[in-house]
N, C-alpha and C positions, 0 to 999 in steps of 0.2 A: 659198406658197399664194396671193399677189396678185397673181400675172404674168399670170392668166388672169381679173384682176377689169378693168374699166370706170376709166379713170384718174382719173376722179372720183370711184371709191367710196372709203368711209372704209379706212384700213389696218387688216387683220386681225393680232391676232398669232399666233403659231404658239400652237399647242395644248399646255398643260402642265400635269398636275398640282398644286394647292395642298394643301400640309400647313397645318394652321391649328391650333397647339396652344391651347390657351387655362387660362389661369389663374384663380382670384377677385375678386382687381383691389388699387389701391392708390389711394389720394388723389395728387392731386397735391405736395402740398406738407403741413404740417403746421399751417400757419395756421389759423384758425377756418375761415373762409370753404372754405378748399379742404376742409377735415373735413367741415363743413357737406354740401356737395356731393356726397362720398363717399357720408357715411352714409346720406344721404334716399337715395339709389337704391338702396345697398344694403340698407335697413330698408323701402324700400316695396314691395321685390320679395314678390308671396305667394305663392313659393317658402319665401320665408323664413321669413317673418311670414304667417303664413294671415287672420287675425283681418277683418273685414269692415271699408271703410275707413270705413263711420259712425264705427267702435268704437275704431281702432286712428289715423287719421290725425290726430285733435284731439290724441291723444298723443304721437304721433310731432313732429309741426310745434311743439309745444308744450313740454313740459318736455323733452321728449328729446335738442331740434335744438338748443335752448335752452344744454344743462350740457353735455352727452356730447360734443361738439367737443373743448371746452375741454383732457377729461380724454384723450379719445383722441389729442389733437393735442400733451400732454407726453408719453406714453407711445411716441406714432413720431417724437417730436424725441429720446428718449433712442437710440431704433436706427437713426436715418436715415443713411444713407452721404450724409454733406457733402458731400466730394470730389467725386460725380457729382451731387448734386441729387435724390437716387431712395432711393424705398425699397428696403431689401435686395430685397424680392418681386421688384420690377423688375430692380433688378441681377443676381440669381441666375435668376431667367427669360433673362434677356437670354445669360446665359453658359449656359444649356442648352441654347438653341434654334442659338448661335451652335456650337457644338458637334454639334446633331442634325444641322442645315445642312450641316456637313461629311461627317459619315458619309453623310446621305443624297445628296446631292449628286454624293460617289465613285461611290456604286453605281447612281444614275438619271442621272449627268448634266443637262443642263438640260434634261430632260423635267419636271423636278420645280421649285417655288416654297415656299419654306418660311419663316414668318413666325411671332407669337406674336398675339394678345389677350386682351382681359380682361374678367372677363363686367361688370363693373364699373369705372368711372375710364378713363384713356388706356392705351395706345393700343385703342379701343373697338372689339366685333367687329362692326358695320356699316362701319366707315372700313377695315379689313383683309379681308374680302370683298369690298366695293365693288375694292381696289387688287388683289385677287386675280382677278377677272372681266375688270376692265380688263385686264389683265399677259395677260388668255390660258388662265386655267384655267378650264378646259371640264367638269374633274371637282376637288373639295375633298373630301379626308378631315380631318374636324374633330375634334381630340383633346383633349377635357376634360383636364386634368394631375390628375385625382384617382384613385388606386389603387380605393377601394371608391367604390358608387357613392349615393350619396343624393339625393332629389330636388334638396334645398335648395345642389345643389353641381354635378353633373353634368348634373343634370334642368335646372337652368335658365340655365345655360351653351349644354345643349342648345335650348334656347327662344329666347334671344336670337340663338344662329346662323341658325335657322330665319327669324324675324322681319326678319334680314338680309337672307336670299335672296328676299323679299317686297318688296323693295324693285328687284328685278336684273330690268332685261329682257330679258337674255339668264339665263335661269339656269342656274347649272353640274348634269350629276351629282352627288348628294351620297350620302356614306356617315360616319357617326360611330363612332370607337373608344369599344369597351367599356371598361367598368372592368379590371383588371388586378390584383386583391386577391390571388389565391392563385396566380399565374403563379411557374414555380421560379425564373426569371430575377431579377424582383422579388425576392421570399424572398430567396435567394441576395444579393443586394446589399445587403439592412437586414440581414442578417446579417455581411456583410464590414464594413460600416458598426459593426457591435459588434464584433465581433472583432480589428477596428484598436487600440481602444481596450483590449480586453482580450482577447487571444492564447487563455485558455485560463480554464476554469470555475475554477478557484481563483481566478483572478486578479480575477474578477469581482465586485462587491459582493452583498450580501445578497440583495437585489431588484433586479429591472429592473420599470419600468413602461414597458408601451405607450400614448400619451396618446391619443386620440383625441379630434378636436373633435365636440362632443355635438351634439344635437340633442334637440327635446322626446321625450318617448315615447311620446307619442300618435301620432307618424308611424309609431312601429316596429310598436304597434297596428293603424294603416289601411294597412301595407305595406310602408314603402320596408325595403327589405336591409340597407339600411347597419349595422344592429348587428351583425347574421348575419355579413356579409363583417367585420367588424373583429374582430371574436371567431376566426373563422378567419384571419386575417391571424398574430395573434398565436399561436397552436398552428400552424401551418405552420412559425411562426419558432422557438419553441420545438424543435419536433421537430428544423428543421433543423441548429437549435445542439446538439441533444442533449445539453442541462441538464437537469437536475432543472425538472421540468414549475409547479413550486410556486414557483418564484425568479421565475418572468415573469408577469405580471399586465396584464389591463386595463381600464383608466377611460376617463373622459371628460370634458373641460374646456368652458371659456368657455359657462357655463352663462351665460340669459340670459329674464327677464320673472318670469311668479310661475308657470309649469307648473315640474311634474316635470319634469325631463328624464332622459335615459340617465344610469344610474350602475353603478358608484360614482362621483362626484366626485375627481376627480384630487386639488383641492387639498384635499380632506377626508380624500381617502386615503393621501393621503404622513405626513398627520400619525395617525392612527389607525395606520400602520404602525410608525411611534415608540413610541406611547404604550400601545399594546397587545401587540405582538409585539416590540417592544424593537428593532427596525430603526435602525444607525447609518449603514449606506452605502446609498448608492440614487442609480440610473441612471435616469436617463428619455429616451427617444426619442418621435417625433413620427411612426407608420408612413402618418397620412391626407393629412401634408401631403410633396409634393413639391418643397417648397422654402422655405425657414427664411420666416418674417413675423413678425407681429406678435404670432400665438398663439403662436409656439414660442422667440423673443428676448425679449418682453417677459413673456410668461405663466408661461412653463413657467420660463425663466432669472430670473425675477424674481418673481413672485406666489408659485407652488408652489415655489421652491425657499427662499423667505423662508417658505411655510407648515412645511416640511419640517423647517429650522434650529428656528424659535421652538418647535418640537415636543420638540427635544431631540436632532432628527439633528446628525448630523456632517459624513460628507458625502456629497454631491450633484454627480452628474454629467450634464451634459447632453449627449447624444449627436446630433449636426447631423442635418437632414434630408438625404435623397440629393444633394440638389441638383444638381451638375454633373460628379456623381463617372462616371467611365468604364464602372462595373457599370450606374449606372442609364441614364445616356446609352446604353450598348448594351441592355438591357432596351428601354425607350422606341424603338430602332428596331426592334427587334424587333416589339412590338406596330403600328409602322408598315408594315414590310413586309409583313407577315401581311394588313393590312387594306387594302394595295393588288392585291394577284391578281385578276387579273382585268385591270386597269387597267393594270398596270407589273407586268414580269416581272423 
């Protein structure tokens, strides 16, 4: 397309699609300083935190930036992958994308560009749109990696892609994938995801719980879905498995300030399942997050399942998120191709 430009104009590149999946994010490192870093951008988003910043920032910069480093910077030195320098988040991003990469790749050839960001921490999605516009993409489908959709997750993933393209002066097409909560494909894979584990309903423990990460409940009052789609996540899953409907259950964890949040409380309710219904075995999975972190190794494998034992259980299985498994890498392009027609056939 530049045989017919002016031998001074700058080089165009050829026209190509950007896949831009995006994640939550990670610190860099587990030091104070890098936690430090983290958590201010991800505690001053009001996404997250609503609260008005007269009310909410003398607290934030103050006691919070202050202790909570400290605590969250042993808790992702107990799960960090040494070996690469990264948090699992990263590392298992890095091996799903490198995988969609290839399915999508075979099937668009290099009409397509496919990369990962994070709405938080490196690699950050203003630096991966910016390299995406450079490279040639004319059109970006940007995929939130969250199955159901809540503001505090989707919504402001979606914000910052947006705020990127604000900055481009050539800006591309854009289009963002939906959520993906009740898709059979999905279903179908956190179901293979149990069934690895345990082949057949006997084989299974008492309980399974589905964890989901909470959110206060006042959001589920002024709107966002997210409770609706995780409730159906879990009876989709249910049905699929065709267990007894009363073995699968769902909470919600990493509660967080003095509101209510969604409940029941995960870690409240592993041990209320002890102590009240005499529950000694119990499985728990992670259906909102798409790739193990810090809520699902450190929380769920360590917080709730130490709430579960001192209860009086027994045992306690943690069931991995999808991560880089083949059912969910094919789901995930699935939901890609679907949301390029139009663009790429």
């Amino acid at each position: 397309m530049n045989a017919h430009m002016p031998t001074d104009h700058p080089k165009v590149p050829m026209p190509k699609v950007g896949i831009l999946f995006a994640n939550l994010g990670t610190p860099d490192n587990y030091d104070y300083w890098s936690m430090r870093r983290y958590l201010n951008e991800f505690l001053s988003d009001k996404r997250v935190i609503d609260y008005p910043n007269w009310k909410w920032q003398p607290i934030l910069q103050g006691p919070i930036l202050t202790i909570r480093p400290f605590r969250s910077g042993a808790n992702y030195k107990m799960i960090w992958n040494h070996d690469a320098g990264e948090s699992p988040l990263m590392t298992i991003t890095k091996q799903q994308v490198t995988k969609l990469d290839g399915t999508l790749t075979e099937r668009f050839g290099d009409r397509v560009m496919v990369d990962f960001c994070m709405r938080y921490g490196n690699p950050s999605t203003k630096s991966k749109v910016a390299a995406m516009v450079a490279a040639g993409c004319t059109k970006i489908l940007f995929f939130p990696l969250y199955p159901q959709y809540s503001a505090t997750t989707s919504g402001t993933a979606n914000d910052q892609f947006f705020r990127a393209l604000m900055e481009e002066s050539r800006m591309p097409s854009v289009r963002t994938a939906p959520e993906y909560f009740d898709r059979d494909d999905y279903i179908e894979a956190l179901a293979a995801s149990i069934l690895r584990v345990y082949p057949a309903e006997k084989d299974a423990p008492e309980r399974i719980i589905c964890s989901y990460h909470g959110m206060p409940e006042r959001y589920l009052m002024e709107g966002d879905p997210y409770h609706c789609q995780c409730q159906k996540t879990t009876r989709l899953l249910a049905e699929r498995l065709g267990w007894a409907r009363e073995r699968i259950a769902t909470t919600f964890q990493s509660v967080f300030g003095p509101e209510e949040w969604l409940k029941p409380y995960t870690v409240d309710e592993v041990a209320r399942l002890v102590k009240e219904d005499g529950v000694k075995s119990l499985a728990v999975l992670a259906p909102a997050f798409s790739a193990d972190c810090i809520e699902t190794l450190e929380e769920i494998n360590g917080e709730i399942r130490e709430s579960f034992e001192h209860a009086g259980g027994e045992t306690f299985t943690y069931i991995p998120c999808l991560n880089d498994d083949d059912e969910h890498v094919a789901a995930l392009t699935n939901v890609v191709v679907e949301n390029l027609r139009g663009w790429l056939e």
